[in-house]
Structure formats: C-alpha cells, structure tokens
C-alpha positions as CSV (number, residue, x, y, z in Angstrom):
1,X,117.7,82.6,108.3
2,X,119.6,85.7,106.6
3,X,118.4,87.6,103.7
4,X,120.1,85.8,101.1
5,X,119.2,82.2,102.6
6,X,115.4,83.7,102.3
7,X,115.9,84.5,99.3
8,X,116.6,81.1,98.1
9,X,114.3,79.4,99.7
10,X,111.2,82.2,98.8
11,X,111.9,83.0,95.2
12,X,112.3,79.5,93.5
13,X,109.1,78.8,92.2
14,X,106.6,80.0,88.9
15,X,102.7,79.1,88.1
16,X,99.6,80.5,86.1
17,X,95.9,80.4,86.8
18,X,93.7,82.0,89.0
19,X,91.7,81.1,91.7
20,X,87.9,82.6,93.7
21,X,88.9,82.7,97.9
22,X,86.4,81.9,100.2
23,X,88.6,81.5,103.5
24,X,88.4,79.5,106.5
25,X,90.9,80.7,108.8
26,X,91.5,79.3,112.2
27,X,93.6,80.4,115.1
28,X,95.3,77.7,116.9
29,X,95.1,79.3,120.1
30,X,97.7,81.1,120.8
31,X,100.2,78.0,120.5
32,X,102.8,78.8,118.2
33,X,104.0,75.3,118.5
34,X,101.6,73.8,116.5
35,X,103.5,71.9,113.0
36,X,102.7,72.3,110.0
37,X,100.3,70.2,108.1
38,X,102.8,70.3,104.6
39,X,104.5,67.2,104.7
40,X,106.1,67.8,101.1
41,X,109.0,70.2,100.2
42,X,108.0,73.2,98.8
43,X,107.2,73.0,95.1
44,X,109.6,73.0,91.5
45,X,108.7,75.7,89.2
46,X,106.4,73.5,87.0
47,X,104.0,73.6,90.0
48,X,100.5,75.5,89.8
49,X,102.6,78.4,92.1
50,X,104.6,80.0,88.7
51,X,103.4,83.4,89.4
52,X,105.2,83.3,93.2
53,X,103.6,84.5,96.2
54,X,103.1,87.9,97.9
55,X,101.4,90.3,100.8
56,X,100.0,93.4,100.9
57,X,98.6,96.1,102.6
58,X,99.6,95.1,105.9
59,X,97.0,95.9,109.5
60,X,98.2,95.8,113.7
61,X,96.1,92.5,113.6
62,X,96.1,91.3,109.8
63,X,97.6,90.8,106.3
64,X,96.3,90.1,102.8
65,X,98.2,87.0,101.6
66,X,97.9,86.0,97.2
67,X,98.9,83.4,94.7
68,X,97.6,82.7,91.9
69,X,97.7,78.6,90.2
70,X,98.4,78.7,86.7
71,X,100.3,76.0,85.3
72,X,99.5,76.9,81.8
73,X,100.3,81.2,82.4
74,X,99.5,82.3,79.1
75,X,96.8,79.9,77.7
76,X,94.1,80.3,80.7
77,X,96.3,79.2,83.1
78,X,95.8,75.6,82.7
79,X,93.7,74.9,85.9
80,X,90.2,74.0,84.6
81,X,87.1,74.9,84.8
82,X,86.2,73.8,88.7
83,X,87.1,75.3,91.7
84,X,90.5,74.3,93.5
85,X,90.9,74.0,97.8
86,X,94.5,75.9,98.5
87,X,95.6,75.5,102.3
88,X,97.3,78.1,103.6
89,X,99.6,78.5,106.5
90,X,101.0,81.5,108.3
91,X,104.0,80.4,110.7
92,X,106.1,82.2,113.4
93,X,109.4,80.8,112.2
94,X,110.8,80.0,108.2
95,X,110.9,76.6,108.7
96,X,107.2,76.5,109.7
97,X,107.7,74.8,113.3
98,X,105.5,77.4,114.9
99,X,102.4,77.8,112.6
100,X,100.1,80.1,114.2
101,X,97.0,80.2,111.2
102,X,96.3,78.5,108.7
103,X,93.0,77.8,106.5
104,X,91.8,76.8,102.8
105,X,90.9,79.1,99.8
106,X,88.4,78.1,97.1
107,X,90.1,79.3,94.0
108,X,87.3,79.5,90.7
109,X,87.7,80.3,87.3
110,X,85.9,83.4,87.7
111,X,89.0,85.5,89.8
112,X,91.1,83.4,86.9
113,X,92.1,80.8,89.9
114,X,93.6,84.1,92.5
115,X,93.6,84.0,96.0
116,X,93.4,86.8,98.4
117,X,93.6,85.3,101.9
118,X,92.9,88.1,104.4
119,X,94.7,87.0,107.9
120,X,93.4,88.6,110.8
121,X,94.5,87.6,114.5
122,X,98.0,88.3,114.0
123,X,100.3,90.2,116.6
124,X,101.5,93.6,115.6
125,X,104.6,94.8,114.4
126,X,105.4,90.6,113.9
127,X,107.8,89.2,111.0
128,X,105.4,86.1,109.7
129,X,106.5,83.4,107.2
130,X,103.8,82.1,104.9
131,X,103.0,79.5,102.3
132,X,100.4,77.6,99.8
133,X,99.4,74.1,98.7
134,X,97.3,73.2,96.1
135,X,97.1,70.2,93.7
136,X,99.9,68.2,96.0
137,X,102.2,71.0,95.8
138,X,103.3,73.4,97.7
139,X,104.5,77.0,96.8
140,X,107.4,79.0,97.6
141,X,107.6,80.8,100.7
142,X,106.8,84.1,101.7
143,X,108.0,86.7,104.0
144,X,105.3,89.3,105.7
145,X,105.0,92.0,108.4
146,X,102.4,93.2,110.3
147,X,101.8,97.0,111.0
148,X,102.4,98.2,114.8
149,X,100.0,98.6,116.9
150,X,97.1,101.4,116.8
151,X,98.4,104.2,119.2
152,X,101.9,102.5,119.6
153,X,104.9,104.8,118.7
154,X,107.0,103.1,116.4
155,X,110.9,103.7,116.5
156,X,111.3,104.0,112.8
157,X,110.1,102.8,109.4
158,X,111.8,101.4,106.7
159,X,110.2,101.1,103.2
160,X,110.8,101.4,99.3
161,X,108.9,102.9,96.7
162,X,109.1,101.6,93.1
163,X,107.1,102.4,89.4
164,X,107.0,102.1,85.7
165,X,108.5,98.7,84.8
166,X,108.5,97.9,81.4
167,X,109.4,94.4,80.5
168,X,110.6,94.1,77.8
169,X,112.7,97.2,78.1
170,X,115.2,95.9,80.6
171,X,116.3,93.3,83.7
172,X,114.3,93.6,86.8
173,X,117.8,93.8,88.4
174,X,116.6,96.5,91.1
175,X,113.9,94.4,92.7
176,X,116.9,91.6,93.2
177,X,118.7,94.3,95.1
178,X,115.2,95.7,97.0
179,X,114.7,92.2,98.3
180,X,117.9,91.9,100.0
181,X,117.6,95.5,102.3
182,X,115.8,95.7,105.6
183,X,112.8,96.9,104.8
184,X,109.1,96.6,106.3
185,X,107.0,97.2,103.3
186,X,107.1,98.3,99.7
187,X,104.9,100.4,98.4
188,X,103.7,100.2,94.6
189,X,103.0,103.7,92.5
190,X,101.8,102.4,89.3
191,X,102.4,101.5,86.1
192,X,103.2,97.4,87.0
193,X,102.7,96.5,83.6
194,X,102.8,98.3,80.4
195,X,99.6,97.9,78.1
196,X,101.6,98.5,74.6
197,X,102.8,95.9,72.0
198,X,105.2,94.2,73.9
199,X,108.1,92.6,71.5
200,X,111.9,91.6,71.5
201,X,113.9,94.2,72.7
202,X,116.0,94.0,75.9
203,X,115.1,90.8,77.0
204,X,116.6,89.0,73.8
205,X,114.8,85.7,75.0
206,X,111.7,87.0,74.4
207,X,110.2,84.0,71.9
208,X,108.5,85.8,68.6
209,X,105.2,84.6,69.5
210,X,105.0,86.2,72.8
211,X,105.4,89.8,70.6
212,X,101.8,90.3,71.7
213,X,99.3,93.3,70.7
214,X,97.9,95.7,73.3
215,X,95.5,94.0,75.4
216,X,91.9,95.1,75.5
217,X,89.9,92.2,77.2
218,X,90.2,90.0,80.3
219,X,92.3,87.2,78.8
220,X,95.2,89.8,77.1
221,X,95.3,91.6,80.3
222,X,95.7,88.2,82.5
223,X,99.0,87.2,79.7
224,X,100.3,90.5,80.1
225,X,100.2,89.9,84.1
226,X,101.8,86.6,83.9
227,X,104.4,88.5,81.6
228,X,105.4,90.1,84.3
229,X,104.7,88.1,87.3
230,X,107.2,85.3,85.8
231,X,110.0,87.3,86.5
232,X,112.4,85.8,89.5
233,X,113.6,89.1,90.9
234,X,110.3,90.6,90.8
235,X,109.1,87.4,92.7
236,X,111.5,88.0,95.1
237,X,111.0,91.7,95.8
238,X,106.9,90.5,96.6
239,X,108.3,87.5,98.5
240,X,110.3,89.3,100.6
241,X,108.2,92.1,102.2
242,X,104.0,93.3,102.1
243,X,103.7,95.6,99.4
244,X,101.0,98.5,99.3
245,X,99.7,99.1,96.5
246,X,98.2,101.3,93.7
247,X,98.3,102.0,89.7
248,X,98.6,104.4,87.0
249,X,97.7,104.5,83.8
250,X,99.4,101.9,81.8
251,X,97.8,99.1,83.8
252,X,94.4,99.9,81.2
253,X,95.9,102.7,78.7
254,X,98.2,105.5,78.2
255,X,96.8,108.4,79.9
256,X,92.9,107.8,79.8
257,X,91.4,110.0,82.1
258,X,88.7,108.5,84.1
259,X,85.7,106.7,81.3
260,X,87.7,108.5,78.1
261,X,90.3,106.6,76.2
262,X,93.2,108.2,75.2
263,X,94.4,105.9,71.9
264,X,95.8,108.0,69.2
265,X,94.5,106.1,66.6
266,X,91.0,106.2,68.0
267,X,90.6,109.8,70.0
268,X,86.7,109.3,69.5
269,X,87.0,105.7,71.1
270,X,83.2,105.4,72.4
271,X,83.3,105.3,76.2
272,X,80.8,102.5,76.9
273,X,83.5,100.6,74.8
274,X,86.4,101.9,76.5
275,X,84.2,101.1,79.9
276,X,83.9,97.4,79.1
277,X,87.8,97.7,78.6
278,X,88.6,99.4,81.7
279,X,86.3,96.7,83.4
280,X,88.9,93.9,81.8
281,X,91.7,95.7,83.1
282,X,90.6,96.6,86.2
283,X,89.6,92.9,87.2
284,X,92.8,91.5,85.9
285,X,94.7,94.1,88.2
286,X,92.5,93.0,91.4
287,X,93.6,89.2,90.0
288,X,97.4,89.9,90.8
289,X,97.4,91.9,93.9
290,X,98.2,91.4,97.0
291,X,94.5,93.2,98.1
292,X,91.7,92.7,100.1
293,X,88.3,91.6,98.5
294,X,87.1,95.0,99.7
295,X,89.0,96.0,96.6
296,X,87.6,93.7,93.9
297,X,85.9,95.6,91.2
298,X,82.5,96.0,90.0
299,X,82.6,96.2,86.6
300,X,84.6,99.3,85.2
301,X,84.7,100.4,88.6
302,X,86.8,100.1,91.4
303,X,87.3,101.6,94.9
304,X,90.9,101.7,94.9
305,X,92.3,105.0,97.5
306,X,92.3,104.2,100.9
307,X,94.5,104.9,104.2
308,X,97.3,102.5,106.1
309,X,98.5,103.4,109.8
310,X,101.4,102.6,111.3
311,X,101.0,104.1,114.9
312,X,101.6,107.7,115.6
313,X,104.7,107.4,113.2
314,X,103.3,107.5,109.7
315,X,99.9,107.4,107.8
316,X,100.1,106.0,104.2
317,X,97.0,108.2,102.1
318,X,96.9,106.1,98.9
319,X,95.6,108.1,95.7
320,X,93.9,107.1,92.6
321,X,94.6,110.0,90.2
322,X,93.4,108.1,87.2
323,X,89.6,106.9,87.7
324,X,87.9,110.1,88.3
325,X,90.1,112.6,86.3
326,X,88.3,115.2,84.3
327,X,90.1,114.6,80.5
328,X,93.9,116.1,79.9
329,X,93.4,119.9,78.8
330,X,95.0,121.5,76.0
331,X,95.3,118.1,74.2
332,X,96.6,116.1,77.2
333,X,100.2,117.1,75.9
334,X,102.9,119.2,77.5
335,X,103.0,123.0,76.1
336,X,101.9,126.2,76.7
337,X,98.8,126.5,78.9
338,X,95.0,127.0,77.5
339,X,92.3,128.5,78.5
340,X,90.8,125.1,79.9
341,X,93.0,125.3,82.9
342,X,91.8,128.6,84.6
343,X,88.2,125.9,84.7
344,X,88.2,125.6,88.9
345,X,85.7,122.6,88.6
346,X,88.5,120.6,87.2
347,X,89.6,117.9,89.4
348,X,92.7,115.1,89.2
349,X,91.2,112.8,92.1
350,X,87.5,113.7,92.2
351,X,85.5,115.7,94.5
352,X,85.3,113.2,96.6
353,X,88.7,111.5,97.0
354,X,89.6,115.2,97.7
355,X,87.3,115.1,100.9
356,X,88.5,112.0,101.8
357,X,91.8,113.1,101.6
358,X,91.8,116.6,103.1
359,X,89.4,114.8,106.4
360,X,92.5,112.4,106.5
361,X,95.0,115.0,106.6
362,X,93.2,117.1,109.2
363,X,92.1,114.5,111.6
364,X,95.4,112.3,111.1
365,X,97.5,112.1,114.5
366,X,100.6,110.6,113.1
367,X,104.2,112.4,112.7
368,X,104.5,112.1,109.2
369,X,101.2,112.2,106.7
370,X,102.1,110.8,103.7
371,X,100.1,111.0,100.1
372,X,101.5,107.4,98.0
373,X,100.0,108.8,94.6
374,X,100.7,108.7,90.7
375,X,101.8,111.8,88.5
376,X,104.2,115.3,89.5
377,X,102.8,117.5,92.2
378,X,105.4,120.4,91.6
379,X,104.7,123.2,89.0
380,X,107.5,121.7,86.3
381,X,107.9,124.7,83.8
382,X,110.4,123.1,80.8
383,X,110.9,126.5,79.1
384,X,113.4,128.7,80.3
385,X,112.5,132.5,80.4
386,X,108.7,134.0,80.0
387,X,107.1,130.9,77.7
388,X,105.5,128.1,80.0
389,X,105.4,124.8,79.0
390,X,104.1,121.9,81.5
391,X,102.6,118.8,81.6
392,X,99.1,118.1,81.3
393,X,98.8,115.0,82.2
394,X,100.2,115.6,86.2
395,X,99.3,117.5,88.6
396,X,99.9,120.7,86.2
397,X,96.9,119.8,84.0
398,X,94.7,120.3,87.4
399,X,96.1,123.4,89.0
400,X,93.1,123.8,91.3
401,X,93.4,120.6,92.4
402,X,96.7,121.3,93.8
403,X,95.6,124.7,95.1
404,X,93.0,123.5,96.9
405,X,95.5,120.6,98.6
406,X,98.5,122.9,99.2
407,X,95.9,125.7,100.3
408,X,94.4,123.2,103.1
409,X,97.8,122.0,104.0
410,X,98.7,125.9,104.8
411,X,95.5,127.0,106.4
412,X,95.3,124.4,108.7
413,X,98.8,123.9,109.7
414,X,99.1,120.0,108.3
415,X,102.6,119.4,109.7
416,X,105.1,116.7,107.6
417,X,103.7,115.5,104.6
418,X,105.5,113.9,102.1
419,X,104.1,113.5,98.7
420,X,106.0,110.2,96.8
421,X,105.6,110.0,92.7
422,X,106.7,107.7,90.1
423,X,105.2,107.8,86.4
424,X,108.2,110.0,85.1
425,X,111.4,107.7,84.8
426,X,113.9,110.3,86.7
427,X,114.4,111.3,90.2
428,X,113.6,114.5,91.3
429,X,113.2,116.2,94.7
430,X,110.7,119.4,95.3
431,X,109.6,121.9,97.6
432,X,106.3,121.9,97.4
433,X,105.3,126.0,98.1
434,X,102.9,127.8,98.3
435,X,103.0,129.8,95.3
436,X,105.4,127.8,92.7
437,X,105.7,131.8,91.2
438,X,107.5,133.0,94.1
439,X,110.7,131.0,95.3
440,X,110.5,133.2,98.6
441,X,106.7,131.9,99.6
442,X,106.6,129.5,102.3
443,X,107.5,126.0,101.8
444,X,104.9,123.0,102.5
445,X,105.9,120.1,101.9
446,X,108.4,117.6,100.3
447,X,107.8,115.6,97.5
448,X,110.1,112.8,96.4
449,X,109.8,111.8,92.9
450,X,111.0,107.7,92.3
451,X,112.8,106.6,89.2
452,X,111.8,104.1,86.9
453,X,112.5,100.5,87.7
454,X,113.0,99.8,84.3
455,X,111.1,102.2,82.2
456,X,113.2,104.5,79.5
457,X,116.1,101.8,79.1
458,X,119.9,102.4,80.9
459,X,119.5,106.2,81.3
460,X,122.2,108.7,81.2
461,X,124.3,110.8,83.6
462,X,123.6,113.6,81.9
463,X,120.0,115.3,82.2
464,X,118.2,115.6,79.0
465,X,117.4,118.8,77.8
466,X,114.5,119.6,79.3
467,X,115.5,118.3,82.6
468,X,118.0,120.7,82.2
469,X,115.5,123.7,81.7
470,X,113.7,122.6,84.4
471,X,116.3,122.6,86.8
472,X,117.0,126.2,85.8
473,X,113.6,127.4,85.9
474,X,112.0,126.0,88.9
475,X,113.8,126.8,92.1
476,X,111.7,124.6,93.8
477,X,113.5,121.7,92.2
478,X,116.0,120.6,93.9
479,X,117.5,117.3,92.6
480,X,117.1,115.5,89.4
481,X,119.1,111.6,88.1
482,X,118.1,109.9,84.7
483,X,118.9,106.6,86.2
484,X,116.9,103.3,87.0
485,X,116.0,101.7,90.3
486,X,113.9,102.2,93.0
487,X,114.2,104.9,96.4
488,X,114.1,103.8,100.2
489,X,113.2,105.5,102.8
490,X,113.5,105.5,106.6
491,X,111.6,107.4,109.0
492,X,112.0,108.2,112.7
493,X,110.0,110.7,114.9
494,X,112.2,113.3,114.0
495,X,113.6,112.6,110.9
496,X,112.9,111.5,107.5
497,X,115.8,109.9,105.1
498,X,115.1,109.0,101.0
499,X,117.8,107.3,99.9
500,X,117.9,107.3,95.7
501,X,119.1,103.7,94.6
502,X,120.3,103.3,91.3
503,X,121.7,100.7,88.8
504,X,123.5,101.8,86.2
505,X,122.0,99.9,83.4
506,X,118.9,97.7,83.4
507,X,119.5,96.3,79.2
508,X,121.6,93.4,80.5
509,X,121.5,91.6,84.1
510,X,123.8,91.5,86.7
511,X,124.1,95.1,87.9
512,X,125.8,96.8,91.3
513,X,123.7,99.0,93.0
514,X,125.1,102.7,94.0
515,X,122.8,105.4,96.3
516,X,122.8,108.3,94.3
517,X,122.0,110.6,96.7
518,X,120.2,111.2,99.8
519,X,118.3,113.6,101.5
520,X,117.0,114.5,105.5
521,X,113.4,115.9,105.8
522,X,113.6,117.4,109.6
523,X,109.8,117.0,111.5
524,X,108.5,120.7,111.6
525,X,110.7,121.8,108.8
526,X,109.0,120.8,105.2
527,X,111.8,120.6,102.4
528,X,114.5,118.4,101.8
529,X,118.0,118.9,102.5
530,X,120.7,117.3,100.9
531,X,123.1,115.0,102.9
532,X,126.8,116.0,101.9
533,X,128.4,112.8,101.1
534,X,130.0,111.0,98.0
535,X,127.4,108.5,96.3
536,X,128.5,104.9,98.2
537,X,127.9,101.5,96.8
538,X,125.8,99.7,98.6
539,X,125.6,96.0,97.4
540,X,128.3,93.9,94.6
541,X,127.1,93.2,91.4
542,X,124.2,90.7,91.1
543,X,125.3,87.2,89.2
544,X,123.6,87.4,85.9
C-alpha cells in the first residue's frame, strides 16, 4: 500500500466521546499469521471513531495507541454514562492479515470516553498498522513506528515538527501535505488548540453557534478539542505517523506562567481559581493525546518533560517551558529590559527540569542531542542601534536560564544539539553563541525555529518590520520566512538537514507545497549552513 492508498483508507472516519483504558494486551506468540478478529469494514464517519485515531511517543519494544468515542463531539460526546469495551489490534500488514497484538480498553466517562493503549512487545524500528472497535464499529486505520533498538545505530531519521494551529484562522492544508512524506515521527511543539473566542473567519462554514467563548472548564476545553480533532487533514497527519508530543500556552491561556493567569481583563485573576482552570485544561489535553498514562494529570499538575531515544542517532529532550515559569518580567511584553531580569533565581523550566535536562545532556551517548521545546532560545533584539527591545515571554525574559544551558553546553563539551521552536509564526534559523553580544564568540548550537501551521493567516513574502530589524541586528540570525507550514528534518550520523515547507496561503484549501529553504548542520560543527539551491516544489496542489 502507497502513501496515498493509506491515506484513504486511514483518514476517512470522525467521532466524539471519551473513554478510561484499562488494557489487556496479549501477544500471539510470535505468529504474525494470526487474522483479525474484525469481521466488519472499518467504520462511516457517523461512527463513535469521529475524532480519528493516532500514536505517540514511540519505544524499541512499544507504542501509545488513542481514540477517543464520541458520537455526539460537542454535547458530551454522546457515549453515556457507563464504561465502553474497545478491542484493539495491532497488525504487521494494512490489511490486518498478520495481527501480532491485540487487547480491550475500558473507556469511562471520567477520561471523557479516551483511550490510551500502551503496546509493548513490539519489534524495533517496525512499521505497524493499527485499529479500534467499539459499539459494532470499527475505526479508521492507523499507521505507527516503533523506535530502533537501544544501542543500535540507526542510518537516518526522518521527522517533522509542527505548532500554533489556529482553527478558525485557516485550512489545515500542511498536515495533508505532512501525511504524504516519508517520515518516522512528528513531533508536536505546542499550541494545538487556541483557547480564545473562536468565530467565523477563515473557515466560512463555521455555523454561528459554534462562535464559542474562551473555555475555562473541562467541558469547553473537551469542544474546543473536538474542534480541532474533526479536521480530516489533521486526522491524517496523526494517522499517518507517531507523534511526540508537548504544549504551550494556548492549550490553558495566553502566556500564563506556571499557577498565574495572564487574562487582560483580569491581571489579579486569583491563582487557586486559575489552578482549578489549569486542572480543566490540563486533563482535557491528556484526553486527546497520543500519551502514556504515566502522563495523566493530577489535578492542576502534570508531569509533562521527558526523554525519547532512538539508538546512538538522536535523543529527543522534550521541555515544558510553561508549568514552572517564574511570571513574565517587565509586564510579560516585548520592550526594553527591567531591572527584574538581572534576578539569577529566575527560571523558564524550573530548577529541576533544568537538572533533568543538563544530567540528560551530559550522560546522553547519542550523535545528535536534541531539546523539542516551546518559545525563542536566541537573544532577538527588534531595535536597531543601542535601544534593546526583546521578548519577555521567550527565552529572553529568562536570560539566566539560557546562560546556565549554553554555559553547560560549553563547559562540558555537549557536542550537536539542536534546539527546535514553534510559538512565533515565522521561520527563523540561529546560532546559538556563547555571548549573543559578540558575533565572533564561539558558536554552540543550532536552533531551528518552525512556522506556524496555520497561525497569523496567509503570511507575506516580505518580513514585517520588526523581522526586518532583527535580521539586521542580530548576526546570529541567520534566516527568517513569514509563511505557513511545517519543517522536516532528516538526520544521519554526520549530517543534519531541515528542510522549511511552506504553503503559500492557508485562508482557502487546496494549496501546493514549495521548500523554502534548507539548511546542513555538519556533526562537530554547530551552526547551520545554507544549501545553495532555488526553492523546489515538492508536491501539486491539494484538491480542495
């Protein structure tokens, strides 16, 4: 089966609901010849599987496999109030002639009918088709990968990165594109939903009464989900390949910072309040992962960073810059710096996280050490000439947080690390150095910022004005594109490729995606080089 026959067959189907998973897995010893137990085609869209199907954070031996039922999406998802058995299967072959797993989920009201199947026994570095069936129906089918094997050495690695989808501002076009490369996992940076009123803009078939306030409690959060999850080419994207994920802030509120809320209306917002929200958000976010139960929350809290291997090739650090923030200084806004930054107890992940990450980085045998995380790592002055004027809200609003990683990175040598963003809406590729104040100090590492997948509307060609001071007053900087879509990368033992994959506009459906420009990261040589090259179209336009 090719790419676009997959793609038929695994993106045809929508649901609501959610379900509790207790799982009974069982290996059928080794004999991948074993049929499956579905006797019925896989489901029409009107089935309990509306939200699709998808994996996650893929293991050597194991895999996270979700749905969610929800016939009803937007009115509790229709299920009940009782716990529903969903079988599962995991197959060697699409047409499921070789299942090699399979086992039954209790899905409850209380995880709003989600499943999180965690598949262990699997064979490494193994393609894997999978599917669901639950009230005599069975869901679409899904496409997974396992990681390779602890101390194998991988040939290469190909993967995506994607952020900041707004849904009512534009087509999910550049997943339908992501789902038909070669890639072995995408990996998720944040913002998957937006929290704001969501009303008819883009997407003209928006119905008036789905112009919904922000959400603040479990059942707002769980609609604004199945907002999203509905959408076919997003469905397909999760469908095709694991993805890894993590979030930002617009998944619970623009730019809180860890208990504090950040609403303009309300700046005072109590934080036992703003806790019971978080605690909504957080649980509705664990409801439509692909995660393990490792990661389900307790209460307003929810252990989210944690570290991926595949082989010696690549480790994927995955960063929560949001739950343990100390609060934006100098008002959380971009400007001129305050007095509140030169505070060194100031932190952006947490003491903690910080350990975790810097033990990682030291003890991490892998070629390339890379940190999957939310906000800008590079100093980003927009003011050209003496002023300063940065952001507060990324990594410039914690500059002893970044001191303290770059600093480690230098003292002890950390080789290859590669740092990917999202959260901006525009491209941009830096040297990460070890002082931002000197172009001539020693560069570190390489940090690839992702574009929007629909976030900020069409874009232009043409940098806005303060991408165009920053350009001129950070050397670092080395690229910038006010575009939408998503950036792929492919790593060897030597080399490191990011590809920038862009659509020209995301208001209307049906557009061709064109690599914008792509650059070679050498092993043992941090900073990114430029591939010399006109941009090439890489796929036709997509049928509306």
């Amino acid at each position: 089966m090719d790419r676009r026959q997959f793609l038929k067959v695994g993106a045809g189907a929508l649901a609501v609901g959610a379900l509790e998973l207790k799982t009974g897995g069982r290996a059928l010893a080794g004999a991948l010849d074993a049929p499956s137990s579905f006797s019925s085609a896989p489901s029409a869209p009107s089935a309990p599987f509306t939200l699709g199907v998808a994996s996650g954070d893929p293991l050597p031996r194991g895999v996270v496999l979700w749905t969610r039922l929800a016939t009803d999406p937007f009115n509790g998802g229709g299920t009940g109030t009782r716990g529903v058995p969903v079988e599962w299967e995991v197959a060697a072959d699409d047409r499921f002639r070789r299942v090699v797993q399979r086992g039954t989920a209790l899905a409850g009201p209380e995880l709003g009918y989600s499943v999180h199947v965690d598949v262990q026994g699997l064979r490494p570095a193994t393609t894997y088709w999978y599917r669901f069936r639950a009230q005599r129906e069975i869901s679409p089918v899904g496409r997974t990968r396992t990681a390779p094997a602890a101390g194998s050495s991988p040939r290469s690695l190909n993967f995506a990165f994607a952020s900041c989808q707004q849904w009512q501002t534009g087509y999910y076009t550049a997943y339908r594109h992501m789902a038909e490369q070669d890639l072995d996992l995408v990996v998720h940076l944040g913002d998957y939903i937006y929290e704001g009123i969501h009303a008819t803009t883009a997407r003209s078939q928006l119905a008036p009464e789905l112009a919904w306030p922000e959400p603040t409690d479990l059942s707002s959060y769980r609609n604004r989900y199945a907002l999203y999850k509905l959408d076919p080419d997003l469905q397909a994207a999760h469908a095709a390949f694991p993805f890894v994920v993590t979030w930002d802030d617009h998944e619970v509120e623009n730019n809180y910072a860890s208990d504090i809320s950040q609403i303009d209306t309300e700046p005072d917002q109590d934080r036992e309040v703003f806790r019971q929200r978080r605690a909504a958000a957080y649980k509705a976010w664990y409801e439509h992962m692909p995660v393990r139960a490792s990661l389900q929350p307790a209460g307003p809290d929810l252990l989210l960073y944690r570290r991926l291997r595949f082989g010696d090739l690549a480790d994927f650090n995955v960063l929560d810059t949001r739950q343990y923030r100390s609060d934006q200084a100098c008002g959380g806004a971009r400007g001129a710096p305050c007095e509140e930054l030169g505070d060194p107890t100031r932190t952006i992940t947490g003491m903690e996280q910080e350990q975790w990450l810097l033990d990682g980085l030291d003890s991490s045998r892998s070629r390339w050490k890379v940190l999957a995380q939310q906000v800008f790592v590079a100093k980003r002055d927009f003011a050209v000439g003496p002023t300063i004027d940065v952001n507060a809200d990324a990594w410039d609003g914690y500059p002893f947080s970044r001191d303290r990683l770059l600093g480690f990175i230098d003292e002890r040598d950390v080789r290859d690390v590669v740092v990917l963003t999202g959260d901006v809406h525009n491209s941009w590729v830096n040297d990460l150095k070890a002082n931002f104040d000197d172009p001539s100090s020693a560069t570190l590492a390489t940090e690839f910022v992702g574009t929007s997948i629909t976030s900020g509307g069409d874009g232009t060609d043409t940098p806005t004005p303060a991408a165009a001071a920053a350009l001129q007053e950070n050397p670092h900087i080395k690229f910038f594109s006010n575009r939408r879509g998503f950036v792929q990368c492919s790593l060897t033992q030597r080399h490191w490729r990011t590809d920038f994959q862009e659509v020209p506009y995301v208001t209307r459906p049906g557009a061709p995606l064109t690599t914008r420009a792509s650059f070679l990261v050498e092993s043992g040589r941090p900073g990114a080089e430029q591939i010399a090259g006109a941009p090439v179209s890489i796929d036709a336009a997509v049928a509306g």
